[in-house]
C-alpha positions as CSV (number, residue, x, y, z in Angstrom):
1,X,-156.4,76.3,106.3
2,X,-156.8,80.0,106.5
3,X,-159.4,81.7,108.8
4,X,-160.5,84.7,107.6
5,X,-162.4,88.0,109.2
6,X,-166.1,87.6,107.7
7,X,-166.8,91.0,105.6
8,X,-168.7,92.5,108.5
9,X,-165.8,91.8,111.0
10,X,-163.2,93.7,108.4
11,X,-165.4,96.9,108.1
12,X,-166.0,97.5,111.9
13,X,-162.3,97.3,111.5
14,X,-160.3,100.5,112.0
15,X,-157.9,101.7,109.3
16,X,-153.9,99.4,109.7
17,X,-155.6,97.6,113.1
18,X,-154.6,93.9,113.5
19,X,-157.5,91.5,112.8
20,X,-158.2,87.8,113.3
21,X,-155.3,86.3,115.2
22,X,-152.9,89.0,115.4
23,X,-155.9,90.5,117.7
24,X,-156.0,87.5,119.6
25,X,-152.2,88.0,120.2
26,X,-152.8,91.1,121.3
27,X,-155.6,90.3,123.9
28,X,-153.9,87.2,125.1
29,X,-151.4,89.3,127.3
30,X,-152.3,88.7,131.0
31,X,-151.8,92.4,131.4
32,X,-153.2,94.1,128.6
33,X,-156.2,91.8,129.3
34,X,-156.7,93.1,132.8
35,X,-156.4,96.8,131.8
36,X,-158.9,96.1,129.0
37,X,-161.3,94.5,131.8
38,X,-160.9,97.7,134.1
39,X,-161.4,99.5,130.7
40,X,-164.9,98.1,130.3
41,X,-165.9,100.2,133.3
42,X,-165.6,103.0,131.6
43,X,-162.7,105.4,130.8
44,X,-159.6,105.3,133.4
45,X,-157.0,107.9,134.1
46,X,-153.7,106.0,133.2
47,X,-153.0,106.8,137.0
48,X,-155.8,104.2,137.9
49,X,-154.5,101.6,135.5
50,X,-150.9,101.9,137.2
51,X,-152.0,99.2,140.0
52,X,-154.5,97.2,137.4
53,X,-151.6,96.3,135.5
54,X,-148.7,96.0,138.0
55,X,-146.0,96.7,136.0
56,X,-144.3,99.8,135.4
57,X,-144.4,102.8,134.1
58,X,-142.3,102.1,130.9
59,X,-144.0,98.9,130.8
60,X,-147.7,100.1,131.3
61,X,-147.1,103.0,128.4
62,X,-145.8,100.2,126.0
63,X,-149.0,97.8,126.9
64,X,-151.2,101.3,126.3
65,X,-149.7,102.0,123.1
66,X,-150.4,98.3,122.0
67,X,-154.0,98.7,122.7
68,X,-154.5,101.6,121.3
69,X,-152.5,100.9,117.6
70,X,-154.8,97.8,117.7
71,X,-158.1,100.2,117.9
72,X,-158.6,98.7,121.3
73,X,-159.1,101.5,123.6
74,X,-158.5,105.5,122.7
75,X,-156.5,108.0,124.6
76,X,-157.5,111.9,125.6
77,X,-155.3,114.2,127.5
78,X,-156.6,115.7,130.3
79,X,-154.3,118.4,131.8
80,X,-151.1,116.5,132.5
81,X,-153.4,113.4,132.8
82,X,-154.4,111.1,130.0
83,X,-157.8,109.3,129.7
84,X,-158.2,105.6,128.0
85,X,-161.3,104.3,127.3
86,X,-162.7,101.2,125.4
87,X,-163.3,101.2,121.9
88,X,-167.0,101.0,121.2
89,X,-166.7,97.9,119.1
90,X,-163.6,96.4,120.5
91,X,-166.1,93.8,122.2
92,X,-167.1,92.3,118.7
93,X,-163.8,93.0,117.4
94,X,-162.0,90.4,119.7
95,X,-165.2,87.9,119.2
96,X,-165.1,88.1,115.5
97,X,-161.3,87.2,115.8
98,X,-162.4,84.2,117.5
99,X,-161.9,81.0,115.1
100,X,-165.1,79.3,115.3
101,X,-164.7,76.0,113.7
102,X,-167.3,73.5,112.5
103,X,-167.7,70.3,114.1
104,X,-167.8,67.2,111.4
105,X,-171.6,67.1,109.8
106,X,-173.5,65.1,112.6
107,X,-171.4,65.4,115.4
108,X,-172.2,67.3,118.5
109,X,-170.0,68.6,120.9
110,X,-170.7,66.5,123.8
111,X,-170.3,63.5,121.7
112,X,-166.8,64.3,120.3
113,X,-165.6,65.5,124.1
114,X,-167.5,62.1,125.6
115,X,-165.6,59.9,122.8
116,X,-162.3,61.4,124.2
117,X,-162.0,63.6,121.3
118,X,-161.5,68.1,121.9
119,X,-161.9,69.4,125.1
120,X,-160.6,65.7,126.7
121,X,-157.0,65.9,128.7
């Protein structure tokens, strides 16, 4: 089965960005994750991201430039300083990546989890 970007989802889109779960992989990092939540605050010198991410310098600049070739976040140099800030849509970007699949005709979800079905572990 094939899950596929619905046609609103593909034009919000930017030009060569990763959709559907190649988005996901890119959100699922633990520390591009926490520099997108520091992100939603608004835009961050890439000095304040430097203890958000923990990692270092080589390593921040290469979770960065991730984010930004996904359409993520976007990047403006500011003296010798460099500005990211969350892409206006990346919000519905990463929840129209999100597979949402149908449950069987009839069934709810408390039924399938309560028969020992998804969500039981």
């Amino acid at each position: 089965m094939t899950l596929e970007l619905s046609a609103p989802a593909r034009a919000n889109r930017p030009a060569g960005a990763p959709g559907g779960a190649e988005l996901l992989a890119v959100v699922a990092d633990p520390v591009r994750w926490r520099l997108l939540a520091e992100m939603a605050g608004g835009s961050r010198c890439v000095c304040a991201l430097q203890p958000v991410a923990a990692v270092s310098a080589p390593a921040l600049s290469h979770h960065l430039r991730v984010l930004r070739e996904a359409g993520l976040v976007s990047s403006a140099r500011r003296g010798r300083w460099i500005d990211y800030t969350l892409a206006p849509d990346a919000g519905d970007r990463v929840r129209a990546a999100l597979p949402f699949l149908p449950l069987p005709t009839g069934t709810s979800a408390r039924e399938t989890c309560a028969e020992g079905g998804a969500g039981r572990r």
